[in-house]
C-alpha positions as CSV (number, residue, x, y, z in Angstrom):
1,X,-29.8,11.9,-10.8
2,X,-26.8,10.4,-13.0
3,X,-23.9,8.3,-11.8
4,X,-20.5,8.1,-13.7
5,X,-19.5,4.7,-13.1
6,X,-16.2,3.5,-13.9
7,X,-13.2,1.0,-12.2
8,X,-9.1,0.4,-12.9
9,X,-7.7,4.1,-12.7
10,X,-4.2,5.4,-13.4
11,X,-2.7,2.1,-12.3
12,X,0.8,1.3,-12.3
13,X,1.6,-0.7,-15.4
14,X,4.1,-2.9,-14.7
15,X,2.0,-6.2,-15.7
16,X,2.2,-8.4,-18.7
17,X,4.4,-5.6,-20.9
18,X,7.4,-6.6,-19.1
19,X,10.4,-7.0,-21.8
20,X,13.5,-7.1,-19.0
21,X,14.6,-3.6,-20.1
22,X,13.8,-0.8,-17.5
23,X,13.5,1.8,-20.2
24,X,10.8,-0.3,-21.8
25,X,8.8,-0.1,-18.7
26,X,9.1,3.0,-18.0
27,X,8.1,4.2,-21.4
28,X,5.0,1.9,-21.1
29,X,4.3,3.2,-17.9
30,X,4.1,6.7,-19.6
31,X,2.2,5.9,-22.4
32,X,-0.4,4.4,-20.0
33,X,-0.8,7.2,-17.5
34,X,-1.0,10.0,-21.2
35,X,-3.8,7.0,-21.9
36,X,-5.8,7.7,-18.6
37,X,-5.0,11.4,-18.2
38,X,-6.4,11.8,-22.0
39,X,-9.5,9.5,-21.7
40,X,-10.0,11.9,-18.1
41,X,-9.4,15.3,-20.2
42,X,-11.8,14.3,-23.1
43,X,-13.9,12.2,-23.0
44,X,-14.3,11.5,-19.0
45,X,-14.6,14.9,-17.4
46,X,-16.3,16.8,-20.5
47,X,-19.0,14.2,-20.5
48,X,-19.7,14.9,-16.9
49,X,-19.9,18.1,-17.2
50,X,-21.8,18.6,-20.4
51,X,-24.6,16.1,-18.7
52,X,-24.4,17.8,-14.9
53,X,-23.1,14.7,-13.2
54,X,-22.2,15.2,-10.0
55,X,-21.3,12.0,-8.4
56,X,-18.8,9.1,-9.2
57,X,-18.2,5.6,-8.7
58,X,-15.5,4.1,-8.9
59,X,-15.5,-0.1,-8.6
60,X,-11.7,-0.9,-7.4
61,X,-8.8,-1.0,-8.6
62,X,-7.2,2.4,-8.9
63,X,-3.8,1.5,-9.1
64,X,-2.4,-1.9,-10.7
65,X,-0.1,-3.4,-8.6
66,X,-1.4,-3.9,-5.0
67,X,2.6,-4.5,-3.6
68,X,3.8,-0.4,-4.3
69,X,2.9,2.5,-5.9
70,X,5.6,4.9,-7.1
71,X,5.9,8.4,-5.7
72,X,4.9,9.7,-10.1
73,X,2.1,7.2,-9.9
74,X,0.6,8.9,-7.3
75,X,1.3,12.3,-8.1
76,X,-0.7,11.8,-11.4
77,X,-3.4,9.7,-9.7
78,X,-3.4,12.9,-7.0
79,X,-3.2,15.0,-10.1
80,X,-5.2,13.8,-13.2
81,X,-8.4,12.1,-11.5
82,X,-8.7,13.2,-7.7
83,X,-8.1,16.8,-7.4
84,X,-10.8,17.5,-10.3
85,X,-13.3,15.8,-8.6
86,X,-12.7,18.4,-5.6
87,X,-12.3,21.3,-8.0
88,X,-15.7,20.4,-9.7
89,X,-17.4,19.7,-5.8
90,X,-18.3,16.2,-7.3
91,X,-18.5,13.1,-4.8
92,X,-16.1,10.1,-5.2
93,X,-17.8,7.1,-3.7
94,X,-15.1,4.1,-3.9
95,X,-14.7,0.4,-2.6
96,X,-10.7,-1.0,-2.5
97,X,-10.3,-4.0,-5.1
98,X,-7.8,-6.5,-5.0
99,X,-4.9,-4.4,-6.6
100,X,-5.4,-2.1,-4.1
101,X,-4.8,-4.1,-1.2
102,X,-1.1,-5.2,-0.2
103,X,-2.1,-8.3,1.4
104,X,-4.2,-11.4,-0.2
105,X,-6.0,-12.3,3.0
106,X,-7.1,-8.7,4.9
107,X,-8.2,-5.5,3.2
108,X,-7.1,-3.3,5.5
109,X,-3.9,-2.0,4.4
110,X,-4.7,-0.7,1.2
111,X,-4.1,2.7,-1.2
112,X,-7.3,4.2,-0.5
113,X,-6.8,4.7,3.6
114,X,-3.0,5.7,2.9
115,X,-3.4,8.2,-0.3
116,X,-6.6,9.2,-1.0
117,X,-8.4,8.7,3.1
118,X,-9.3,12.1,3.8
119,X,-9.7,14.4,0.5
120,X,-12.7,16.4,0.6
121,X,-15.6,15.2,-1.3
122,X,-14.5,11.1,-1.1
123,X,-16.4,8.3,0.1
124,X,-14.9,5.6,1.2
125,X,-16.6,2.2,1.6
126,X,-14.3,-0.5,3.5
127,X,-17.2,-2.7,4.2
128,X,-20.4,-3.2,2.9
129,X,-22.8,-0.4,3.3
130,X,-25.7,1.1,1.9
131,X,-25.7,4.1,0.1
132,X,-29.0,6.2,-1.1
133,X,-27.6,7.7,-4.4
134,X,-30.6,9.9,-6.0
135,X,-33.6,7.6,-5.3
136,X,-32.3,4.5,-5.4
137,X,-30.8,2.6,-2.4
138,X,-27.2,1.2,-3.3
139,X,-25.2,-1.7,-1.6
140,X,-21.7,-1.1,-1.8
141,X,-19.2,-4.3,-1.8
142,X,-15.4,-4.2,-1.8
143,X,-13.3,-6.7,-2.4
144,X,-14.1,-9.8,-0.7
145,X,-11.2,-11.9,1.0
146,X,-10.8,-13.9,3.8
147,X,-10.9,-11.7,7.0
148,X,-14.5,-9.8,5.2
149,X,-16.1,-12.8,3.1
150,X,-18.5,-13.8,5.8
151,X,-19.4,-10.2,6.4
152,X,-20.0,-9.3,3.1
153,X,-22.2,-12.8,2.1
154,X,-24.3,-11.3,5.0
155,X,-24.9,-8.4,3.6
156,X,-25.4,-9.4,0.6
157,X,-28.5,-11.6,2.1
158,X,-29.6,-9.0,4.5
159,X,-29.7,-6.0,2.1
160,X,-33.0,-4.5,1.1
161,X,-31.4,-2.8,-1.5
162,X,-31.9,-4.0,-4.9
163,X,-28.7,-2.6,-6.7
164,X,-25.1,-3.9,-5.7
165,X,-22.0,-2.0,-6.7
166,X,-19.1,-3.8,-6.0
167,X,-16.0,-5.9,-6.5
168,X,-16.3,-9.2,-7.3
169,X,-15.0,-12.6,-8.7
170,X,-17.3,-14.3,-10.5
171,X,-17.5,-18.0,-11.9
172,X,-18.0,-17.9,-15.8
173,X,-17.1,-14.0,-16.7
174,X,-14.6,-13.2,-18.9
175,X,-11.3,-12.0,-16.9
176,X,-9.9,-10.8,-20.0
177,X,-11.4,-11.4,-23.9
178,X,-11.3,-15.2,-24.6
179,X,-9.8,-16.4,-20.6
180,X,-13.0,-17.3,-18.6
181,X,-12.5,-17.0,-14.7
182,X,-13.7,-20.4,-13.3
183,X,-13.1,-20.2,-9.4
184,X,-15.0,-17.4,-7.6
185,X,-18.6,-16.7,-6.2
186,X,-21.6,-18.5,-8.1
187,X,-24.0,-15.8,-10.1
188,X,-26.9,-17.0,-8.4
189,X,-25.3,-15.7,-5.1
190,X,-27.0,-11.9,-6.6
191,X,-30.0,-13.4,-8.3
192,X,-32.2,-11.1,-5.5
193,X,-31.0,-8.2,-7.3
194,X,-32.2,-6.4,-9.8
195,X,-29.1,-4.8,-11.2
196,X,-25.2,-5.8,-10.2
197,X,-22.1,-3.4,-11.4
198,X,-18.8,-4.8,-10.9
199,X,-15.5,-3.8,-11.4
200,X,-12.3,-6.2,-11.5
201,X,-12.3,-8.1,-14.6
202,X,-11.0,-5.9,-17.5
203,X,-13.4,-7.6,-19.9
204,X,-17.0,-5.7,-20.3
205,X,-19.3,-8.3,-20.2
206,X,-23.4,-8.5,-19.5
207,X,-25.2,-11.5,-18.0
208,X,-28.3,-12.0,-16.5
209,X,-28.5,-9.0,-14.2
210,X,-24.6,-8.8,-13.9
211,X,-22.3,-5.9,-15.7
212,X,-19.0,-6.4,-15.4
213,X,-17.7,-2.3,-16.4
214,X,-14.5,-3.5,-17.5
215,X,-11.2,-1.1,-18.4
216,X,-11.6,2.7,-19.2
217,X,-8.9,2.4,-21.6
218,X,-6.4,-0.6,-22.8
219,X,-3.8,-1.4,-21.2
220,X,-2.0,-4.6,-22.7
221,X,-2.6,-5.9,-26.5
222,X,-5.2,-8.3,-24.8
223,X,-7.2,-5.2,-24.5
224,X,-7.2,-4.7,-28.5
225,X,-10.2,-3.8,-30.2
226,X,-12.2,-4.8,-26.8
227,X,-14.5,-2.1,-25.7
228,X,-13.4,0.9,-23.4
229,X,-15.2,3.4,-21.3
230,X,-17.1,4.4,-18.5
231,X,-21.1,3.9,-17.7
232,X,-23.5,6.3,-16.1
233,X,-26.4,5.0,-14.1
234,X,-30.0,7.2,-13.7
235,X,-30.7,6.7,-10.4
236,X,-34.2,7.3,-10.7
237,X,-35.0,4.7,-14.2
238,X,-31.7,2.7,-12.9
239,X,-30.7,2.4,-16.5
240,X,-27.2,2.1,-17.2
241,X,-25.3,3.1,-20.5
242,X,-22.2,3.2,-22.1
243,X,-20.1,5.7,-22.9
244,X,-17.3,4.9,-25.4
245,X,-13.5,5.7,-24.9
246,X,-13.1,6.5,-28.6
247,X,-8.7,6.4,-27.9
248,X,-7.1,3.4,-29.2
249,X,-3.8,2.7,-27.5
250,X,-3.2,-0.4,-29.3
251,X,-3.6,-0.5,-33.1
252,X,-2.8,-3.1,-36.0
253,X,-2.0,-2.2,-39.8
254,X,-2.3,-4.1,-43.0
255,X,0.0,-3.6,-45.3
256,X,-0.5,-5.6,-49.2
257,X,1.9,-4.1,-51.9
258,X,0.7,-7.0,-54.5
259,X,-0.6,-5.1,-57.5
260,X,-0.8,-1.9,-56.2
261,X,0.8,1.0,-57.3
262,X,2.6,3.3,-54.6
263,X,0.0,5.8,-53.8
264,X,-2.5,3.4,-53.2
265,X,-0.1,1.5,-50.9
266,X,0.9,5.1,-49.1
267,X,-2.4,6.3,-49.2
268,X,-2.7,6.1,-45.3
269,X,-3.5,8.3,-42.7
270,X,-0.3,8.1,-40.7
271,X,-1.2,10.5,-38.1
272,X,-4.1,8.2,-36.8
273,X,-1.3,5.8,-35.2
274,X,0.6,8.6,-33.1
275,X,0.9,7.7,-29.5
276,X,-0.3,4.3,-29.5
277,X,1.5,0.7,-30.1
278,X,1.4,-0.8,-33.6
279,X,2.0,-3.7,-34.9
280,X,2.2,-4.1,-38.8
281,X,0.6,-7.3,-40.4
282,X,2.2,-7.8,-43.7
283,X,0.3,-9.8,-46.3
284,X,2.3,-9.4,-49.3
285,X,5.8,-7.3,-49.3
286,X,7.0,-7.2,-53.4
287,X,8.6,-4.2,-52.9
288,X,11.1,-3.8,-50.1
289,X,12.1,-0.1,-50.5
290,X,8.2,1.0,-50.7
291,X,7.4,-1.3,-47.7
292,X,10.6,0.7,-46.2
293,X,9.4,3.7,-47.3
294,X,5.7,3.3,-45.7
295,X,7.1,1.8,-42.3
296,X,9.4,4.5,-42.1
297,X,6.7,7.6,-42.3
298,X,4.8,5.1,-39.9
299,X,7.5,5.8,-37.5
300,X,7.7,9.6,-38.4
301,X,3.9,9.8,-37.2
302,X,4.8,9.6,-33.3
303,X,3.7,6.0,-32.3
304,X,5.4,4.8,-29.0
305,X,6.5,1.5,-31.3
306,X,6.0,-0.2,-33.8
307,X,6.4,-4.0,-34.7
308,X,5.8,-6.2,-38.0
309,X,4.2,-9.7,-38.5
310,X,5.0,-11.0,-42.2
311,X,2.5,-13.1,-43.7
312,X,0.6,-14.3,-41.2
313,X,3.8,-16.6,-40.6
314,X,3.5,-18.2,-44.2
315,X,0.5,-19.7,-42.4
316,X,-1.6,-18.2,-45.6
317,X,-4.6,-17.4,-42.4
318,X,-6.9,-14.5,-43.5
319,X,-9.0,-13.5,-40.3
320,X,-6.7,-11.4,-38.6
321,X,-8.1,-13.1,-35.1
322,X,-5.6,-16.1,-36.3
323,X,-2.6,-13.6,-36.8
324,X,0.0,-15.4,-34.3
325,X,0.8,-11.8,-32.7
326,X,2.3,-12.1,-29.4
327,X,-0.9,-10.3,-28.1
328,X,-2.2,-12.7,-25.6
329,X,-1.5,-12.8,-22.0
330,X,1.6,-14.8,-20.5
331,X,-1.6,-16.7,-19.1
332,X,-3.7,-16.9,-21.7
333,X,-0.4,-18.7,-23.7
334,X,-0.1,-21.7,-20.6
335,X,-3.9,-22.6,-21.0
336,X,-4.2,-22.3,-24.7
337,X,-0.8,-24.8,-24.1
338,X,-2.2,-27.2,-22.4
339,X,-5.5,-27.2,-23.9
340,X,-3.7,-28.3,-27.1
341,X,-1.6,-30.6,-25.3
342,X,-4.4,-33.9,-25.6
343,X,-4.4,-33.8,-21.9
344,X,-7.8,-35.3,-20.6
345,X,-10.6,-33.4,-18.9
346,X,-9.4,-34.9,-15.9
347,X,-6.4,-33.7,-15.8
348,X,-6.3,-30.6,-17.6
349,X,-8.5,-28.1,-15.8
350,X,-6.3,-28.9,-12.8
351,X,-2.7,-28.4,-14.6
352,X,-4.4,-24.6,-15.7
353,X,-5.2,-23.4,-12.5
354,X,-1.4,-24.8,-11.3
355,X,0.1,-23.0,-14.1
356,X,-1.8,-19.8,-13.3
357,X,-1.4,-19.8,-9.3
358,X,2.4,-20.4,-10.0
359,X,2.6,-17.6,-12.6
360,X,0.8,-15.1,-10.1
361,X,3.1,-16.1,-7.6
362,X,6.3,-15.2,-9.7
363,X,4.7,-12.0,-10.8
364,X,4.4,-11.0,-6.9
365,X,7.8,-12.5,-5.7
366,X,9.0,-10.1,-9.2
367,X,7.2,-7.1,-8.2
């Protein structure tokens, strides 16, 4: 037996894209749930079905922010992901994450029990429990906070099982690409087993015996040329692949006029960028009314927006990893700060996890 594995649903995307302007957010909001509904329609549900898989995981995090959901949120949630499990008779087994979860400290009043408790052919796992999927004996662990910690570390001791699904926060992963979590569990808390899945961090990572799943599909410009998709898991070899989300929500463009004659400069296939965010990085622009001419059928393809860096900022950089692009986290902007800030060791691990606890905390008393 096969297992689609997969975490971070059709959440509600009011995150790091805030710009102040409602319309803004709801647009991005939008363009993320047409993200998840497509990456469901066509590449999600076919592959199922084209390789008989008939039960899902799903690793937390369904929705995004754990203090509401809005009434279209979960109509598409209901919609999109849900109802085609039942229509297919597939089984849903799912552990809350943190984002489900209103409050920090207690699991218990969460998204799952009030939307989803109850549909036919879902599993819901509150606390840690073993699961025989196929041949292989599964422990299932949901977020860990205060009021469950002790009883999940005792499960995880316990177990016999030798495969762990679950939700964790783990010392040394990658949250997101390039911002390292460094509070958490220790890895060698799972070294008994012989294969750990994971969902919460959006970053797909691999260590030791550890998979982090990461994101279906991107959400933010952090998630830019990161790897997407889902992983299914043979119950009876307990190998575990990938499967690609081939959609790009978030896409970059080089534009170089130097030397070139107009068709090579417009020779571009425009329709690639519709539907997705773009950012133009401009190199060399000799000719305004061509570069004019090339943005403007760039807009005339469909993207949801489009925005231009010019010349690396005169900072004559050529890997486009050092294009200054406004595509890193609000957090990922404080540490880098105070990293370059000639703070000592001392101090500066300290200041980071400050800056980070007091951004979270506006984020929540903003939601």
């Amino acid at each position: 037996m096969r297992a689609g594995l997969a975490q971070s649903g059709n959440g509600n995307p009011y995150d790091e894209n805030r710009t102040g302007n409602i319309k803004d957010c709801f647009d991005h909001e939008i363009s993320l749930l047409q993200a998840g509904k497509k990456f469901l329609d066509c590449t999600f549900f076919p592959y199922l079905d084209e390789n008989d898989i008939e039960v899902i995981c799903h690793l937390g995090d369904i929705v995004d922010r754990r203090k509401y959901i809005n009434i279209h949120t979960a109509n598409r949630m209901r919609h999109d992901f849900l109802e085609p499990i039942r229509w297919s008779n597939r089984t849903l087994h799912i552990i809350p994450g943190n984002h489900d979860c209103y409050f920090k400290n207690s699991n218990q009043v969460n998204i799952l029990r009030e939307v989803v408790d109850g549909m036919e052919g879902v599993k819901i796992y509150m606390r840690p429990t073993e699961v025989m999927l196929g041949k292989t004996n599964v422990l299932f662990v949901p977020w860990m906070c205060e009021e469950n910690e002790e009883e999940c570390l005792n499960a995880i001791s316990a177990t016999k099982a030798q495969v762990l699904f679950g939700h964790l926060e783990l010392q040394g992963f990658e949250m997101r690409r390039g911002s390292f979590c460094d509070h958490g569990h220790h890895v060698d808390l799972l070294s008994r087993f012989d294969l750990v899945c994971s969902g919460h961090f959006h970053h797909k990572s691999t260590y030791r015996n550890i998979n982090y799943l990461g994101n279906p599909f991107e959400m933010t410009w952090s998630d830019y040329d990161d790897p997407k998709g889902f992983h299914v898991f043979d119950t009876d070899t307990r190998a575990l692949e990938f499967v690609s989300n081939p959609d790009k929500l978030f896409r970059k463009i080089h534009y170089d006029d130097a030397g070139k004659k107009p068709s090579e400069v417009m020779d571009v296939n425009f329709s690639d960028y519709k539907d997705s965010y773009v950012k133009v990085i401009v190199h060399a622009k000799t000719n305004p009314y061509l570069y004019d001419s090339f943005v403007q059928k760039l807009e005339n393809a469909g993207p949801i927006d489009v925005k231009s860096v010019e010349d690396h900022l005169n900072l004559d950089l050529e890997a486009d990893s050092d294009i200054i692009d406004q595509s890193k986290s609000t957090v990922d902007v404080l540490t880098e700060t105070v990293r370059q800030a000639g703070i000592s060791e001392e101090y500066q691990k300290p200041l980071e996890n400050l800056l980070r606890e007091l951004y979270n905390e506006a984020s929540i008393l903003n939601a």
